[in-house]
Phi, psi and omega in degrees: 000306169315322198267355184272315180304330157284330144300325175290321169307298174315303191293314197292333183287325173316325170287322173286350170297315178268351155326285205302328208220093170301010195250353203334302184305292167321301183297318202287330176297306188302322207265302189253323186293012168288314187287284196243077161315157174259132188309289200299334196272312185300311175279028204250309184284324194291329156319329193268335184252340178309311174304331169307312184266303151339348167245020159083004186285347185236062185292327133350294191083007170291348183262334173310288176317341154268322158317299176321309191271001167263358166259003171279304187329321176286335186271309176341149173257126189302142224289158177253072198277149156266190202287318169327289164343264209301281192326307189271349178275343179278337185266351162291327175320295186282359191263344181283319177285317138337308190254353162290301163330292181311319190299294150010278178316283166344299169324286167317313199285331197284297197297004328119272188250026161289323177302304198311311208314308203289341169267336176238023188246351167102030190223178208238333188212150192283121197287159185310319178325309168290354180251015183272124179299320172321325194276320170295299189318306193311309180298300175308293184317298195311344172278018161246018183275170169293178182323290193307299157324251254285313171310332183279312159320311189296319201276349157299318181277004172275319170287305194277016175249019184225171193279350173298165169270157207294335205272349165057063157240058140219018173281193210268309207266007154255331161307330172290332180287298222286007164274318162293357151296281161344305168287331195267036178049036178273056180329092204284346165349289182321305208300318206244322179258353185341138187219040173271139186231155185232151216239130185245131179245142208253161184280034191237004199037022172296159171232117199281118173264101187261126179211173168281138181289136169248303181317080200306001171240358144297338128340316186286022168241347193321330196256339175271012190265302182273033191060041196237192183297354181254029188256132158013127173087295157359147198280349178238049182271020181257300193325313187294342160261356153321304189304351183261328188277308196263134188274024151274356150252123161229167197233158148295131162240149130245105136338096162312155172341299192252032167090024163313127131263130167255326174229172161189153177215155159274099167261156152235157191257157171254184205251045141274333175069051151242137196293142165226162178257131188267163171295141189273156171214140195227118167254009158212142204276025178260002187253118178277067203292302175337287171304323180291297165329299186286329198278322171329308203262342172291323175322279169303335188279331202297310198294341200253033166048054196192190188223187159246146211237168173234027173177156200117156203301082171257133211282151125317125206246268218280296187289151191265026184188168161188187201251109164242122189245031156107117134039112170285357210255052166243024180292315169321349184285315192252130210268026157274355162280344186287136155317124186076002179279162187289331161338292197299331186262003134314299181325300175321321182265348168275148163297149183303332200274294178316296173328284162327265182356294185299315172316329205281330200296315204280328202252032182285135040249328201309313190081158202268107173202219212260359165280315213264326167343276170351288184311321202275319173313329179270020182259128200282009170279330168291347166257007187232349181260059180337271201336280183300348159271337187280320163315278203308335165008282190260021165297296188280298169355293184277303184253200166254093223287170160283147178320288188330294181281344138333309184269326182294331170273306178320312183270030180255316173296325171299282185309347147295339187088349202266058193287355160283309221290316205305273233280008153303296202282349195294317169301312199257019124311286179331293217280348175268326188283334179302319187262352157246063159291135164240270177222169184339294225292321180287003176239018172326314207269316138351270182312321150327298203298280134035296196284344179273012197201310167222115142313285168337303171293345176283319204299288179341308191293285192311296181325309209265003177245054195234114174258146200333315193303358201243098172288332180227193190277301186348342192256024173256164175311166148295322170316302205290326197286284168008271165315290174310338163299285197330318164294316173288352162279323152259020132260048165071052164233090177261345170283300173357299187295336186279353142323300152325298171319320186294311183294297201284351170295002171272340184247210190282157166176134200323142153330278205328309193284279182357303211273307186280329165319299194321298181326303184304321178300257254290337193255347171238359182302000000 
């Protein structure tokens, strides 16, 4: 009786199936035919192969053998399934017939907001552009921003589906900047049609093409290429069309060859019409973004006749807000941070408690948060100072720091040795490296630290950063298989590890890794 009320299941999920699924027939063969072949596709192939060895095609004899076993298939009595079976085949079913729904869906919602796109952006037929899934994301987000946004998103894609320029410099308040520039003998040419690019080659002989982005929905990824507060959905996922709209802000990418973004950073001019730097964010460490930034905008400040600053006003033109999240240049603001001050050479000798004082003291009125942390995490003293990595402690705890300056206190702690506060800090390590993943390379530098303090967790990461397409590690990078051998060796596995090794010596990989993998097999296979 049980097994029979579980048949009765399996046949109703087939029916929702061919309900659910235009392919119903195709999936259910798929699906099914290891139990219940279908007789004509079996005798369609043994025809198919007959013909094969008549042309002399089975020198082998392998086609015999498969002929043989699709006509014991044909004789065969339909499978006698258990209850188990028939339970997992219903629930592959429906779950297939699941995803025929969703396609379903899917369908409808594209058709749906082809309609919306084509009524309010005026145009009769939807440009290639617009069929960019980054681009759909972009959009469905943005319907949850406030009015004045959602009104700025139409009217960007209303421009970029038009012969105006995309950069909205003939709306009134950016024709007001760029004249007050203009008096004040700021050549604004670069800012705005400028196509200067400056092009770096990595020792890896890739070559990085760093420029001003001009294309406003290549914009809409700035905050999803590295994870940050401005990716789609996000709490400061208004701010990206601010940068777009207003023509005091612009963004940098650097670009691979065949169009990769690896960095990016935000400047702006202040309505001083000095240039400022925003944080660069990089996802590979073989690009030194920093240095590359800085020589870019000097570069740019000589041609537009101004320099670069590290702090002043930058006006909001069209849109009535954006996300500022301070300057990069700011050890310079505070001169207890400068080489030699009394501060750096002081420190060694306060008691924690003076220190926590002094601190709170040098960066007043601001105060110690998530602007000022930074500065003190980035002073080469925190790597020679027990005293002075045990303050900021619980500082780096609460708040949420930038990846940099995140990683920069963690690895003054592995090199301190101070391996209780490392295993403190360790979920929201995981949980910091887990959330700006991109691909191996932005969480490298990580994972390094990670095989020195948990290996188990390094292990984690590379497993839970496994994307749907990759059934085995054989479909991952070489780097990351790589890195996941390291880990099984320093949990005592070594055969797993020289398995990893075995496997990423098929794909690309750095000399360094390339040479010690080889070694380790030869010395230990």
């Amino acid at each position: 009786m049980r097994k029979y009320k579980i048949f009765k299941t399996y046949i109703s999920e087939e029916i929702r199936l061919a309900y659910y699924d235009k392919n119903a027939v195709k999936t259910a063969n798929r699906l099914l035919s290891k139990y219940y072949p279908d007789h004509e596709l079996l005798k369609d192939e043994i025809d198919e192969l007959v013909i094969k060895i008549n042309n002399g095609e089975d020198r082998e004899g392998f086609l015999k053998l498969r002929i043989d076993k699709l006509k014991r298939k044909l004789t065969e009595e339909p499978a006698n399934l258990s209850e188990v079976k028939l339970n997992n085949l219903a629930k592959k079913i429906k779950h297939a017939a699941m995803m025929g729904l969703l396609e379903i869906f899917k369908e409808e919602s594209n058709l749906m907001l082809k309609k919306c796109l084509t009524s309010n952006l005026d145009i009769d037929e939807i440009p290639e552009w617009l069929e960019r899934s980054d681009v759909k994301e972009a959009i469905l987000c943005s319907a949850t921003l406030d009015v004045e946004f959602r009104k700025i998103v139409i009217m960007i894609l209303k421009r970029r589906a038009s012969n105006l320029p995309w950069d909205f410099r003939d709306l009134d308040a950016n024709i007001e900047f760029i004249e007050r520039m203009k008096s004040i003998n700021v050549d604004v040419y670069s800012w705005i049609d400028g196509d200067d690019k400056l092009i770096k080659k990595l020792n890896n002989g890739e070559e990085i093409v760093f420029s001003i982005e001009r294309d406003p929905i290549e914009i809409f990824n700035m905050g999803k290429y590295f994870k940050t507060c401005l990716s789609p959905g996000d709490i400061n996922f208004f701010s990206v069309f601010s940068n777009i709209v207003d023509i005091n802000k612009q963004v940098i990418y650097g670009r691979t060859r065949d169009g990769h973004v690896r960095a990016r950073a935000l400047i702006a001019l202040n309505d001083d019409g000095g240039i400022l730097t925003f944080y660069p964010y990089c996802n590979d460490n073989n690009i030194n973004f920093k240095d590359v930034l800085k020589e870019f905008v000097h570069d740019l400040a000589v041609k537009m006749n101004t320099i670069v600053m590290s702090k002043g006003t930058v006006s909001t033109l069209i849109a009535t807000r954006w996300y500022d999240d301070g300057p990069r240049d700011l050890v310079g603001e505070f001169p207890f941070a400068k080489e030699g001050s009394e501060f750096r050479k002081s420190l060694f000798k306060w008691d924690a408690d003076e220190l926590l004082a002094n601190m709170e003291k040098a960066v007043e009125p601001i105060g110690l948060n998530e602007r000022t942390i930074p500065i003190f995490i980035s002073m080469p003293e925190i790597r020679k100072c027990n005293k002075f990595a045990t303050v900021l402690f619980p500082f780096v705890m609460k708040l949420n720091l930038i990846s940099e300056s995140f990683y920069n206190y963690v690895q003054a702690l592995v090199e301190l040795e101070m391996t209780d506060m490392l295993q403190k800090l360790l979920p929201k390590i995981v949980n910091h490296v887990l959330s700006i993943y991109e691909n191996y390379w932005s969480i490298r530098n990580w994972i390094e630290v990670l095989l020195e303090i948990s290996p188990e967790k390094a292990l984690y990461i590379l497993k839970r950063t496994r994307l749907p397409h990759c059934r085995n590690w054989k479909d991952e990078e070489g780097e990351k298989i790589a890195a996941a051998g390291m880990a099984y060796l320093k949990l005592n596995r070594p055969n797993q590890a020289i398995k990893m090794f075995t496997i990423a010596l098929n794909e690309y990989l750095t000399d360094e890794t390339r040479k010690f993998c080889e070694e380790y097999i030869k010395e230990h296979a």
